[in-house]
C-alpha positions, 0 to 999 in steps of 0.5 A: 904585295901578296908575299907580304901577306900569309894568311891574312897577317903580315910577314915580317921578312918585308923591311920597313924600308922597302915597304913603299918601294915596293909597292908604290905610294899611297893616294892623295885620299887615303894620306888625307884619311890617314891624317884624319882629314876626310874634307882634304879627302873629298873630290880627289880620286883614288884607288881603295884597293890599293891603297888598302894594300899599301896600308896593311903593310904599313899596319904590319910594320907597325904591329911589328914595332909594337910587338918588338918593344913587348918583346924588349919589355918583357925581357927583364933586360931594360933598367927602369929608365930603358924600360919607361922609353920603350913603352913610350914609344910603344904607345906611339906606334899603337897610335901610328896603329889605330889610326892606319886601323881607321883608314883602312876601314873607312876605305872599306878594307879589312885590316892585316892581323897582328901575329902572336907575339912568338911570331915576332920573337922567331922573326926577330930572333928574340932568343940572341938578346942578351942585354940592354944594348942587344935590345936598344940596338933591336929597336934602333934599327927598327926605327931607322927603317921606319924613318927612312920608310915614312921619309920615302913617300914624301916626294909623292905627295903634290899637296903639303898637307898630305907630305906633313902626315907622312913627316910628322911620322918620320919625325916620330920613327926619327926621334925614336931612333935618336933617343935609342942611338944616344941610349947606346952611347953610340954617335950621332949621324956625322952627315948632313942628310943622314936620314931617307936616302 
């Protein structure tokens, strides 16, 4: 876990897709809390240091996707529709943000800080987009990768309501990347079960 972790901000070389792999799902509480539900959470036992772990990773993809869509919205590449898209889904992460933000304090960690905004142009490699399409295809497998990451931890959950949480942001990250996917005029996933595997 620490390699994910430079001096206190989040390295965005981890994938979004192996976040959970590699270190493991988040306890019961701490999806509860995500979710904004502290009675579900009360009387179940956890862990807080590692869950905090586990959310700040989580919490630096998401400063990652937020950053990345700054970066495509000040690129002067997206035509006024792209651009009003992007900036919608940007919202939906920094609310993906605050409220992994919330958990982690009220799990009593400390938050990972968001990186400046040329940390993510450099890891992104911000400087090769050309387009429209270089942007939207940027995003699209952001998002497919967040999808696949939120669908991931759903199996480890015993109770319904904390397997909602995380399909509820799968469902986001998956709508997010359709919507992309269709921008690009590229097809749909021809197979049943495309996503979480």
């Amino acid at each position: 876990m620490s390699s994910n972790l430079v001096e206190g901000r989040f390295s965005t070389t981890a994938s979004r897709r192996g976040f959970l792999g590699a270190t493991g799902s988040l306890s019961a509480v701490a999806v509860a809390m995500l979710a904004g539900n502290e009675a579900l959470a009360q009387g179940m036992g956890n862990d807080p240091a590692k869950d905090v772990a586990i959310l700040n990773v989580a919490l630096g993809l998401e400063h990652e996707a937020i950053n990345a869509y700054q970066l495509g919205a000040g690129s002067g590449l997206l035509q006024k529709a792209a651009l009003d898209v992007a900036l919608l889904f940007q919202s939906h992460h920094k609310g993906h943000r605050d409220a992994l933000v919330a958990t982690i304090q009220k799990l009593g960690g400390n938050p990972v800080a968001e990186a400046p905004l040329q940390t993510y142009a450099e890891s992104l490699k911000a400087a090769t987009l050309k387009s429209q399409a270089d942007v939207l295809a940027l995003a699209a497998r952001l998002e497919l990768g967040a999808t696949n990451a939120y669908l991931g931890v759903i199996p480890a959950f015993e109770h319904r309501d904390l397997a909602k949480v995380a399909g509820r942001l799968a469902a986001d990250e998956t709508m997010h990347y359709t919507a992309l996917v269709s921008a690009l005029g590229r097809s749909l996933p021809s197979n049943p079960l495309s996503f979480g595997g």
